[in-house]
Biopython code that builds the backbone (N, CA, C, O; Angstrom):
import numpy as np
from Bio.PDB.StructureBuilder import StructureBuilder

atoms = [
    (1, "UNK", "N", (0.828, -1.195, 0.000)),
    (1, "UNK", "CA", (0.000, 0.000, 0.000)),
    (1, "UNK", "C", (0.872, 1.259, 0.000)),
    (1, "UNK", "O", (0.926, 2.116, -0.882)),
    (2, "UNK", "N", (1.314, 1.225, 0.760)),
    (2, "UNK", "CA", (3.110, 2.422, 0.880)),
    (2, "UNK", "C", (3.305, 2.631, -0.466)),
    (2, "UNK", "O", (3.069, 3.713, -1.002)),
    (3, "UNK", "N", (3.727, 1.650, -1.054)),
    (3, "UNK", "CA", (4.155, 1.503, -2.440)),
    (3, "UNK", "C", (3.465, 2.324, -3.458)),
    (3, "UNK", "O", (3.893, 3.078, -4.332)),
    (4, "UNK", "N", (2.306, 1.974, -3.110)),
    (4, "UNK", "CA", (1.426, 3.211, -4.396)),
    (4, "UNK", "C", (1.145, 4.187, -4.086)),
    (4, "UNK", "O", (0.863, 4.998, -4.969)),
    (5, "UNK", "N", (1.099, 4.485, -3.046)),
    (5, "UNK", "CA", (1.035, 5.778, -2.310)),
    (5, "UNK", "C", (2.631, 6.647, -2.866)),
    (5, "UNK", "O", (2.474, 7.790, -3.294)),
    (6, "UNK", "N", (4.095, 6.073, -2.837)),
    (6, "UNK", "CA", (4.787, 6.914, -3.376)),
    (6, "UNK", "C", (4.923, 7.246, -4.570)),
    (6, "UNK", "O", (5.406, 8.280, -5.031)),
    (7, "UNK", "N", (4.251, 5.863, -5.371)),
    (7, "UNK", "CA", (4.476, 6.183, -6.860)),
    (7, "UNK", "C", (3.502, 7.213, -7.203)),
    (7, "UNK", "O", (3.818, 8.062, -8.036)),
    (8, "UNK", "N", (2.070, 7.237, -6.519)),
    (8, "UNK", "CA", (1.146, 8.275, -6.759)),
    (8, "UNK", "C", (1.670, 9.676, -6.745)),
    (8, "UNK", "O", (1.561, 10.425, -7.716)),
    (9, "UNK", "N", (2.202, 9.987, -5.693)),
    (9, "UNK", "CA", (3.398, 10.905, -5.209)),
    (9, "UNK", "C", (4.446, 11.373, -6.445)),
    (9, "UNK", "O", (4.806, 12.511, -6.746)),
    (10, "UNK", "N", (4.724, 10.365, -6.914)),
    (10, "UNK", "CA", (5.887, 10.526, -7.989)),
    (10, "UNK", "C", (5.110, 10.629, -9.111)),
    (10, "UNK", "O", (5.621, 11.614, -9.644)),
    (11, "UNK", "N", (4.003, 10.193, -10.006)),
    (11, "UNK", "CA", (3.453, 10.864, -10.812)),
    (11, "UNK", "C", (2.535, 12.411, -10.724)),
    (11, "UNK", "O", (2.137, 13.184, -11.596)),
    (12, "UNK", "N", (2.466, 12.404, -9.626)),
    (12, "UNK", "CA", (1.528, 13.857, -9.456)),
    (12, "UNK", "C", (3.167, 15.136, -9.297)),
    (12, "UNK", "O", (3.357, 16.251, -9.783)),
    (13, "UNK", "N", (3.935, 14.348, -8.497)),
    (13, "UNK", "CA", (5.221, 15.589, -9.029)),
    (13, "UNK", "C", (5.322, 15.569, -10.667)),
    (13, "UNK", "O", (5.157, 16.518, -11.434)),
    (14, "UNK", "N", (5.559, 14.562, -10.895)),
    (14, "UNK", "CA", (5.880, 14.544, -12.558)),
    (14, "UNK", "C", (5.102, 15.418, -13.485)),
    (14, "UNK", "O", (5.540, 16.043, -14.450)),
    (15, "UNK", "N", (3.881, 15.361, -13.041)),
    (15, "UNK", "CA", (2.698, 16.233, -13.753)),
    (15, "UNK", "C", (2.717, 17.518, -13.535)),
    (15, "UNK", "O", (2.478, 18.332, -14.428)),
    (16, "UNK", "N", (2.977, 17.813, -12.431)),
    (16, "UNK", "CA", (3.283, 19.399, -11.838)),
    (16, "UNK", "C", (4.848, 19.474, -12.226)),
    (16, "UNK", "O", (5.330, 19.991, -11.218)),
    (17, "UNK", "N", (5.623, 19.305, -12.885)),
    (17, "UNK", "CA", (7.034, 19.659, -13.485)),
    (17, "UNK", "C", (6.232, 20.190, -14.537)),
    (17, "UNK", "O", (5.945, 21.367, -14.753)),
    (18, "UNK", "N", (5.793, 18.796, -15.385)),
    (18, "UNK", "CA", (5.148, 18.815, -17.054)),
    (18, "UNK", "C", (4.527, 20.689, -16.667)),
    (18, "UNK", "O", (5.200, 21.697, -16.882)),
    (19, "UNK", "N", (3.561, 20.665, -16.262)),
    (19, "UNK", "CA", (2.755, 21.792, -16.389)),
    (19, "UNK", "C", (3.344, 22.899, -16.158)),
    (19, "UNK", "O", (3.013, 23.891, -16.807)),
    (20, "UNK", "N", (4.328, 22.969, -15.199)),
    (20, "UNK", "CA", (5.413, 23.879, -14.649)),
    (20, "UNK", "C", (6.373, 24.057, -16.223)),
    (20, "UNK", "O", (6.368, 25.096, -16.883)),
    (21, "UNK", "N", (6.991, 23.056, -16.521)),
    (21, "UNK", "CA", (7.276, 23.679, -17.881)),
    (21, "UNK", "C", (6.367, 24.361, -18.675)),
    (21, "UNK", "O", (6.471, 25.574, -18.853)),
    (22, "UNK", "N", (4.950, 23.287, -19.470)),
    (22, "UNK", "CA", (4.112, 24.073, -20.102)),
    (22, "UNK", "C", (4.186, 25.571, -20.077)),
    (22, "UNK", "O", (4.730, 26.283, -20.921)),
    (23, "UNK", "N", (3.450, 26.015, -18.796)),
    (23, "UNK", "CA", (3.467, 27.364, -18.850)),
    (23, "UNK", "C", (4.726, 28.070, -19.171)),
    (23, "UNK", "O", (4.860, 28.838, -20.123)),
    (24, "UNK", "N", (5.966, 27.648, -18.005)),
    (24, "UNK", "CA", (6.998, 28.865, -18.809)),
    (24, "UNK", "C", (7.396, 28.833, -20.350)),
    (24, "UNK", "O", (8.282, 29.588, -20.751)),
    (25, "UNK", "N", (6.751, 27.973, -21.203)),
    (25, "UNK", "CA", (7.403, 27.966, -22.485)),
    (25, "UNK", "C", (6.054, 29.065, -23.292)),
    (25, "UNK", "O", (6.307, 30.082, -23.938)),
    (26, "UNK", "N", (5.050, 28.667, -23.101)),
    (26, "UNK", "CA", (4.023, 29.578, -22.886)),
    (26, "UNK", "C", (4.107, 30.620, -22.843)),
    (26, "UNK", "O", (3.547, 31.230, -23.754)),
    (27, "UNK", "N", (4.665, 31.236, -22.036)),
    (27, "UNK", "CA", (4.789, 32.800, -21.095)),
    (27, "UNK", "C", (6.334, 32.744, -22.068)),
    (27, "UNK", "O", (6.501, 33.952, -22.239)),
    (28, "UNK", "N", (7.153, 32.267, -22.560)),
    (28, "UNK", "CA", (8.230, 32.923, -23.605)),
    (28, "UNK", "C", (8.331, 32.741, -24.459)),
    (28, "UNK", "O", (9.278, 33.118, -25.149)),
    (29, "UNK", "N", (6.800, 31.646, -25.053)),
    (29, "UNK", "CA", (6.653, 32.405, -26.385)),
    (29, "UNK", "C", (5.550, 32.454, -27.130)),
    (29, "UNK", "O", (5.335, 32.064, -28.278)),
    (30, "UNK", "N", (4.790, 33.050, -26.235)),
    (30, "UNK", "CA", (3.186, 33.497, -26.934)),
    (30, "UNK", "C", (3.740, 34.980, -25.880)),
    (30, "UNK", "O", (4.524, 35.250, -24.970)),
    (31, "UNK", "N", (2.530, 35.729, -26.915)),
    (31, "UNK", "CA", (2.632, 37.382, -26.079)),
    (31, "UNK", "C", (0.963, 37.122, -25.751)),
    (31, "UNK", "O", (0.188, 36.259, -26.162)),
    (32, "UNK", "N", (0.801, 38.168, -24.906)),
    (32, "UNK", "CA", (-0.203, 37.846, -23.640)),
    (32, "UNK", "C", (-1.337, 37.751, -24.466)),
    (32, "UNK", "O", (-2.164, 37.016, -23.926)),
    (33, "UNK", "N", (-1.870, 38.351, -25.962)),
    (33, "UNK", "CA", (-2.802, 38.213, -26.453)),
    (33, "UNK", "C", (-3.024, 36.646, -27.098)),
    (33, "UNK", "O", (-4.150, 36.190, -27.300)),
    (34, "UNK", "N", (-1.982, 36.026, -27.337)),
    (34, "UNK", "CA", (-2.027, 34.993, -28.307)),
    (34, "UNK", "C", (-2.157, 33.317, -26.801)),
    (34, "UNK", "O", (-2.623, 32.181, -26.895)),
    (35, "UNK", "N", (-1.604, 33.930, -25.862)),
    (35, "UNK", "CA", (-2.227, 33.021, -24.293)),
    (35, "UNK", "C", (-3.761, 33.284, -24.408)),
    (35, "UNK", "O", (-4.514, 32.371, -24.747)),
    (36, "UNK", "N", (-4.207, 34.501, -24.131)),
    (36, "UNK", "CA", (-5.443, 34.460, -24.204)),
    (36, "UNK", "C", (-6.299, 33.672, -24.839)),
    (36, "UNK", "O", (-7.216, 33.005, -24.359)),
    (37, "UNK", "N", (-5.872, 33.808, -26.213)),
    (37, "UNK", "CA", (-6.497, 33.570, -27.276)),
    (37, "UNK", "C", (-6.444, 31.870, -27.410)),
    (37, "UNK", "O", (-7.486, 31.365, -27.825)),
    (38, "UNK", "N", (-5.735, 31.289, -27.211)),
    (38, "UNK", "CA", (-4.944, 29.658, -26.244)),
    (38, "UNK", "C", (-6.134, 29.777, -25.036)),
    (38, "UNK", "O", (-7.212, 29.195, -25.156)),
    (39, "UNK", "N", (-5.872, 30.410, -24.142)),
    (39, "UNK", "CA", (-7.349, 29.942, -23.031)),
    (39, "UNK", "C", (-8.693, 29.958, -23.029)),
    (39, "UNK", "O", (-9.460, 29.387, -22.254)),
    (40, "UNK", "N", (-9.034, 30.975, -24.379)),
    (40, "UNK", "CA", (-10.174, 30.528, -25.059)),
    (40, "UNK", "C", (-10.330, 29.602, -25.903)),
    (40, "UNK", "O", (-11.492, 29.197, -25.911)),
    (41, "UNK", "N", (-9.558, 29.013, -26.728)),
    (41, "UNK", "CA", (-9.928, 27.757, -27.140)),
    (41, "UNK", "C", (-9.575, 26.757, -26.400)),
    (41, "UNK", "O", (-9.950, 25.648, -26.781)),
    (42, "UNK", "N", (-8.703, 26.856, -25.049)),
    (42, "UNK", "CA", (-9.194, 25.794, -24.777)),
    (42, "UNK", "C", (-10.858, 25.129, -23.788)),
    (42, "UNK", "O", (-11.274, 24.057, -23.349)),
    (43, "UNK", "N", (-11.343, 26.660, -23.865)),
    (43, "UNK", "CA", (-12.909, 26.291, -23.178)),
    (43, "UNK", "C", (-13.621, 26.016, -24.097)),
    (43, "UNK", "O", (-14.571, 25.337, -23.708)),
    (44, "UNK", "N", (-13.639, 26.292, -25.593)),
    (44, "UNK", "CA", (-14.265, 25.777, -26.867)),
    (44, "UNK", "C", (-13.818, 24.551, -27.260)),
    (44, "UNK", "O", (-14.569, 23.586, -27.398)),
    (45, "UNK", "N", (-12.204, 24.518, -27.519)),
    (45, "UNK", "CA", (-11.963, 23.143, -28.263)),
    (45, "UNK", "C", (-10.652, 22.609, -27.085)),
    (45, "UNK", "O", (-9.513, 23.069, -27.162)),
    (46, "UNK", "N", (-10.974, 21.813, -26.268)),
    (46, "UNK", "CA", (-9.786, 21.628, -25.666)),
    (46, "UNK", "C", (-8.771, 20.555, -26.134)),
    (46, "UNK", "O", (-7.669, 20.615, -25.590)),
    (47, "UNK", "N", (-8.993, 19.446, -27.187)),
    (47, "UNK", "CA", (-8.459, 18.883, -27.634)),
    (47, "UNK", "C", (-7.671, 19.593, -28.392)),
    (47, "UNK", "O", (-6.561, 19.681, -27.867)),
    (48, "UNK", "N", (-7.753, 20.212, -29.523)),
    (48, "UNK", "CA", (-7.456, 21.122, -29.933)),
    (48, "UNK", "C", (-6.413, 22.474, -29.601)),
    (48, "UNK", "O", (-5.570, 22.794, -30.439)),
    (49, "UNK", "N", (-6.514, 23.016, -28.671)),
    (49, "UNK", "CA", (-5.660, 23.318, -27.326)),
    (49, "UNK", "C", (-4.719, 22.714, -26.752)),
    (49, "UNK", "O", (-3.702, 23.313, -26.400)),
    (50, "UNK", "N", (-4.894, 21.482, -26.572)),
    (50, "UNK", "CA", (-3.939, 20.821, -26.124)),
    (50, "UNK", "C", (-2.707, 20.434, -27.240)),
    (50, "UNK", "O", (-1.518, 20.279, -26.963)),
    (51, "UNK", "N", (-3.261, 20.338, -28.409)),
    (51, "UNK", "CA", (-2.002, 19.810, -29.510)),
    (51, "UNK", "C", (-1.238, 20.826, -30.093)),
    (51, "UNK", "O", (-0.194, 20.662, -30.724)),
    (52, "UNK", "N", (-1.953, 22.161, -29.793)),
    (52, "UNK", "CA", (-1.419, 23.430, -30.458)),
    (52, "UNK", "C", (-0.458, 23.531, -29.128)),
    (52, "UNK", "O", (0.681, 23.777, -29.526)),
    (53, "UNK", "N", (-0.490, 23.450, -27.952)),
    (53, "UNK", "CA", (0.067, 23.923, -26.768)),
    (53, "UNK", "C", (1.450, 22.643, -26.800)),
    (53, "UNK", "O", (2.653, 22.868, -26.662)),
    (54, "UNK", "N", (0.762, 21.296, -27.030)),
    (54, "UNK", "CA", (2.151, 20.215, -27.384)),
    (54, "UNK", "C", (3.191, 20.834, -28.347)),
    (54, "UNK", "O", (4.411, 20.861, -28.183)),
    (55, "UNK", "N", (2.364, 21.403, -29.545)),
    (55, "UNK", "CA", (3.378, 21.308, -30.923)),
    (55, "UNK", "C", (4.234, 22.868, -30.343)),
    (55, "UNK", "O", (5.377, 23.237, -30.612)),
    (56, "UNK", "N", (3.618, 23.266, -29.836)),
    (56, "UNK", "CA", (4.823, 24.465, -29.079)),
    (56, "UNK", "C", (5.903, 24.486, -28.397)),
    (56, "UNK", "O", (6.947, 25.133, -28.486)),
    (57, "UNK", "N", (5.352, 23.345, -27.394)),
    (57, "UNK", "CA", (6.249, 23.107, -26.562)),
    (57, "UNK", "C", (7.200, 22.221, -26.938)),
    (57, "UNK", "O", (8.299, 22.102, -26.397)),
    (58, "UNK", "N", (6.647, 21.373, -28.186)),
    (58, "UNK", "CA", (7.905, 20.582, -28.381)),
    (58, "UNK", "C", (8.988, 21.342, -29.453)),
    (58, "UNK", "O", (10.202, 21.206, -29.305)),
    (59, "UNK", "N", (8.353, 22.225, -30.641)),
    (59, "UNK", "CA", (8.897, 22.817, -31.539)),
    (59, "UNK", "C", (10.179, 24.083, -30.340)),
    (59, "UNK", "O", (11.377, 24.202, -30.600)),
    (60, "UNK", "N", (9.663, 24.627, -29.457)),
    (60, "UNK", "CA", (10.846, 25.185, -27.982)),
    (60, "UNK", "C", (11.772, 24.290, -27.778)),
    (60, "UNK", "O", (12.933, 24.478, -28.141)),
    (61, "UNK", "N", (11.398, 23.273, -27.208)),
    (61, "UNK", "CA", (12.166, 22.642, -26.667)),
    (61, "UNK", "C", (13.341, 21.846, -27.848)),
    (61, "UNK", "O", (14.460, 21.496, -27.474)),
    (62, "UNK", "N", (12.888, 21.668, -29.168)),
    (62, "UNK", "CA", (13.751, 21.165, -29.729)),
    (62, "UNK", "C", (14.445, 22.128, -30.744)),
    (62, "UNK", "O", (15.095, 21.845, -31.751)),
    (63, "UNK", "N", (14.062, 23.607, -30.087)),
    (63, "UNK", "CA", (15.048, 24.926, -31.169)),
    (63, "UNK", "C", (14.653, 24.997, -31.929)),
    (63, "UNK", "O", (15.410, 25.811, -32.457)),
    (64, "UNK", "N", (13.804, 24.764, -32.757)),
    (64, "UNK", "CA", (13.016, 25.194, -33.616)),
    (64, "UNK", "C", (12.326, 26.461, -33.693)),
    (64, "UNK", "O", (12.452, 27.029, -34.777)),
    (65, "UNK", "N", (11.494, 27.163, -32.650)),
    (65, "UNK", "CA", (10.543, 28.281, -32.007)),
    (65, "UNK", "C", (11.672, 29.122, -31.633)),
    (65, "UNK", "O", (12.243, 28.551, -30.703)),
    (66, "UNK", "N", (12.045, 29.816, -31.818)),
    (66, "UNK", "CA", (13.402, 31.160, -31.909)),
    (66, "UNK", "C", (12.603, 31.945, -32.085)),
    (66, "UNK", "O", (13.255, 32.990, -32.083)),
    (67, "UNK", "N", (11.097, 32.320, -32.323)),
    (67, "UNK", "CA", (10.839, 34.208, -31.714)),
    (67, "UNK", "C", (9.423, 33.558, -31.015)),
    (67, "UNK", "O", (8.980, 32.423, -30.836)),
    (68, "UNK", "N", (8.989, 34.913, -30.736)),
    (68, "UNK", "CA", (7.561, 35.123, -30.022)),
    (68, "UNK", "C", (6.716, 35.179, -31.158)),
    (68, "UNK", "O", (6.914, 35.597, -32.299)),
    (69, "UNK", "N", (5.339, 34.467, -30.383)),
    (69, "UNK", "CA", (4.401, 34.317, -31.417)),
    (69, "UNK", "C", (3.296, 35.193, -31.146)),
    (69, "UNK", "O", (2.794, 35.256, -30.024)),
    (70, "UNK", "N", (3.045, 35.616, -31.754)),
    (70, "UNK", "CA", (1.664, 36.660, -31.596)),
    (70, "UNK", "C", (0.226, 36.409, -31.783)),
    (70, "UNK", "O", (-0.034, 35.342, -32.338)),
    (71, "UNK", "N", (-0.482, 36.940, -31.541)),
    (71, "UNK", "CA", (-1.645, 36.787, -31.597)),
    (71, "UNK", "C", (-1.925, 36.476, -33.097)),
    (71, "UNK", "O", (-2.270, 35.303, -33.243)),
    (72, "UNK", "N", (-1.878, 37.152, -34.185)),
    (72, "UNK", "CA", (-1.869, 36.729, -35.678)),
    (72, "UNK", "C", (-1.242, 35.183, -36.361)),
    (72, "UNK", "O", (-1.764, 34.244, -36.962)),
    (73, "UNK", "N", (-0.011, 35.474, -35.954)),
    (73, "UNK", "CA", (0.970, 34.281, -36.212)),
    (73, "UNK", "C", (-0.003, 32.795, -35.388)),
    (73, "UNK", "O", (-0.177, 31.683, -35.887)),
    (74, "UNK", "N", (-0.444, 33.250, -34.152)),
    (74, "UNK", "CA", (-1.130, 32.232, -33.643)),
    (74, "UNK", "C", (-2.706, 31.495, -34.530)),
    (74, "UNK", "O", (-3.078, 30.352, -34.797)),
    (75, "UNK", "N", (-3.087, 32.443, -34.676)),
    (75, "UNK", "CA", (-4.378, 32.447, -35.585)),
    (75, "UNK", "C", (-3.985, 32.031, -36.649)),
    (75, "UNK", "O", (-4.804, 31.167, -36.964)),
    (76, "UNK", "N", (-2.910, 32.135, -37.743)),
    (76, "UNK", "CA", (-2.438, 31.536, -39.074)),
    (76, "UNK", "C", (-2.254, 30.054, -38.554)),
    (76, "UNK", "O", (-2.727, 29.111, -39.188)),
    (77, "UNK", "N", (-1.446, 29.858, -37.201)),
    (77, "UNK", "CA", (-1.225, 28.576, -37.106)),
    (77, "UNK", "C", (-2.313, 27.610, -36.714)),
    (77, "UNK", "O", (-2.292, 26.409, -36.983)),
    (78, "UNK", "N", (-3.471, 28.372, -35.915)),
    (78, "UNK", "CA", (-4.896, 27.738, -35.992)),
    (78, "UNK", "C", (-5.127, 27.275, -36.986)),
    (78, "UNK", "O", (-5.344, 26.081, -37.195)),
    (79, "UNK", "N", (-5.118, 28.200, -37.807)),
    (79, "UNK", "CA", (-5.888, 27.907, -39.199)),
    (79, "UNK", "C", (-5.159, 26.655, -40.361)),
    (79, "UNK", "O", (-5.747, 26.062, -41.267)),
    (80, "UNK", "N", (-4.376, 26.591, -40.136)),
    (80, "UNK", "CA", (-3.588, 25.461, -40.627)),
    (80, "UNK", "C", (-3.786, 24.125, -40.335)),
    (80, "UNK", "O", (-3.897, 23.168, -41.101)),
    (81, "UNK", "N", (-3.821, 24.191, -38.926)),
    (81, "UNK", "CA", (-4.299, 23.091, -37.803)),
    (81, "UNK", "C", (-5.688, 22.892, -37.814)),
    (81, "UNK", "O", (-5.980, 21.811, -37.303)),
    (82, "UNK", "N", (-6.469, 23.417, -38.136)),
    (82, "UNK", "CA", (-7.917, 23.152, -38.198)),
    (82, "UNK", "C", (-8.658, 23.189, -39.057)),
    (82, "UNK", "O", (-9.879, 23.072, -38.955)),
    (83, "UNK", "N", (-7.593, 23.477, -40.729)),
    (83, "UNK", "CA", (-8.270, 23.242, -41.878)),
    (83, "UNK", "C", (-9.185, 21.592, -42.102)),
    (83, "UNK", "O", (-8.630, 20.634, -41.564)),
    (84, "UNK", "N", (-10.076, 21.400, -42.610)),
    (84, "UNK", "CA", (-10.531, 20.291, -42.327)),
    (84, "UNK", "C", (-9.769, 19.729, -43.889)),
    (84, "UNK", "O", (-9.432, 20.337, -44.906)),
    (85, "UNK", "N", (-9.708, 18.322, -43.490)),
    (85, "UNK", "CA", (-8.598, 17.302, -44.487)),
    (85, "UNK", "C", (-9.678, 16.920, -45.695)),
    (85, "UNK", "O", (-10.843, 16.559, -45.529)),
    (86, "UNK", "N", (-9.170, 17.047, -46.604)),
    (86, "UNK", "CA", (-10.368, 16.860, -47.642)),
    (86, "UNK", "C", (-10.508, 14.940, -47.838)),
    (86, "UNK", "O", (-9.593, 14.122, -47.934)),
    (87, "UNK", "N", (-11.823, 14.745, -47.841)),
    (87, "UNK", "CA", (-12.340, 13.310, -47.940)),
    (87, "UNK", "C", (-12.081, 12.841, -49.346)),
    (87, "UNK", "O", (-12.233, 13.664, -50.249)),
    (88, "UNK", "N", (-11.671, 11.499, -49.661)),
    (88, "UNK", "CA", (-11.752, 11.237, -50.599)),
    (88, "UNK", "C", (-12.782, 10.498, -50.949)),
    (88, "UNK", "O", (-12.935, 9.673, -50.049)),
    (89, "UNK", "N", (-13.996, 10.269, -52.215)),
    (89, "UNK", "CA", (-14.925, 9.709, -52.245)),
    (89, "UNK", "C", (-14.841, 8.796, -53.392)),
    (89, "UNK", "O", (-14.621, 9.347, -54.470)),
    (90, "UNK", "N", (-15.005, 7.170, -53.393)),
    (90, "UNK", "CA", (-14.926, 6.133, -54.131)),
    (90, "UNK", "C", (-16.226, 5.692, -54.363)),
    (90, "UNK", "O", (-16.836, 5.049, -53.510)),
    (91, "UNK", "N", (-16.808, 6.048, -55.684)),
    (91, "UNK", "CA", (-17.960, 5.772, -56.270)),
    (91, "UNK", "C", (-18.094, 4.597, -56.959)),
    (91, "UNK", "O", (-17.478, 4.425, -58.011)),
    (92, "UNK", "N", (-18.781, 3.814, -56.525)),
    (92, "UNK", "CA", (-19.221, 2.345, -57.353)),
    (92, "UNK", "C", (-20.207, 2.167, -58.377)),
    (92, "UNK", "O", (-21.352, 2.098, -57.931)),
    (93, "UNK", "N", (-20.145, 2.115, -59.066)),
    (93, "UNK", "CA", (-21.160, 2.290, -60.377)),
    (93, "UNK", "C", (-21.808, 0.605, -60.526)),
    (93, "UNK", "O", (-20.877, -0.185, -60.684)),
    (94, "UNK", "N", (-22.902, 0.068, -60.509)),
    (94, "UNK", "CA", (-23.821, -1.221, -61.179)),
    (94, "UNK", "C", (-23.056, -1.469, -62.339)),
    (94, "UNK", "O", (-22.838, -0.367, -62.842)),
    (95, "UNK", "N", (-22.459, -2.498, -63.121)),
    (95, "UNK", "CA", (-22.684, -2.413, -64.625)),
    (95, "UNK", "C", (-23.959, -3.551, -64.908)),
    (95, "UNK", "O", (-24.388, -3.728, -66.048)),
]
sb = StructureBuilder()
sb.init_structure("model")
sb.init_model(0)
sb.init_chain("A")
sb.init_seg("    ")
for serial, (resi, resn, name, xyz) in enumerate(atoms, 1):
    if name == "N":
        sb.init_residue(resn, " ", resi, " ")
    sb.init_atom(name, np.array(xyz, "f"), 0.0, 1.0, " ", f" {name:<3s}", serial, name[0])
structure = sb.get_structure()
């Protein structure tokens, strides 16, 4: 019982690092309008939110993300991310 009790312990630190990063990568490199604009979608689309907030944090962390993103730049990158994927449709004809 001990036992899961520390590992519980050790994933709930782990999660509070994770998030503890999240934000500071967040806060250096979105400007305060383009966070905002991130905490409103994530009360609309939080899935959505969440992968835009991943692909940030990982594109930071692996040097890629070298400036601040703005509120615009953020919205272009919405829009990229949420273009819908065009269907392809396979029609069967009787002969």
């Amino acid at each position: 019982m001990e036992y899961q009790n520390k590992n519980d312990m050790s994933d709930l630190e782990q999660r509070k690092k994770m998030e503890q990063l999240k934000q500071d990568v967040l806060v250096k490199f979105l400007t305060k309008e383009a966070r905002e604009r991130l905490g409103n979608l994530r009360y609309a689309h939080p899935e959505l939110a969440e992968e835009v907030e991943n692909m940030l944090i990982q594109s930071a962390l692996t040097g890629r993300l070298k400036s601040v993103i703005d509120d615009q730049r953020l919205k272009e990158l919405l829009q990229t991310i949420a273009q819908p994927k065009k269907e392809q449709k396979i029609k069967f004809e009787n002969k």
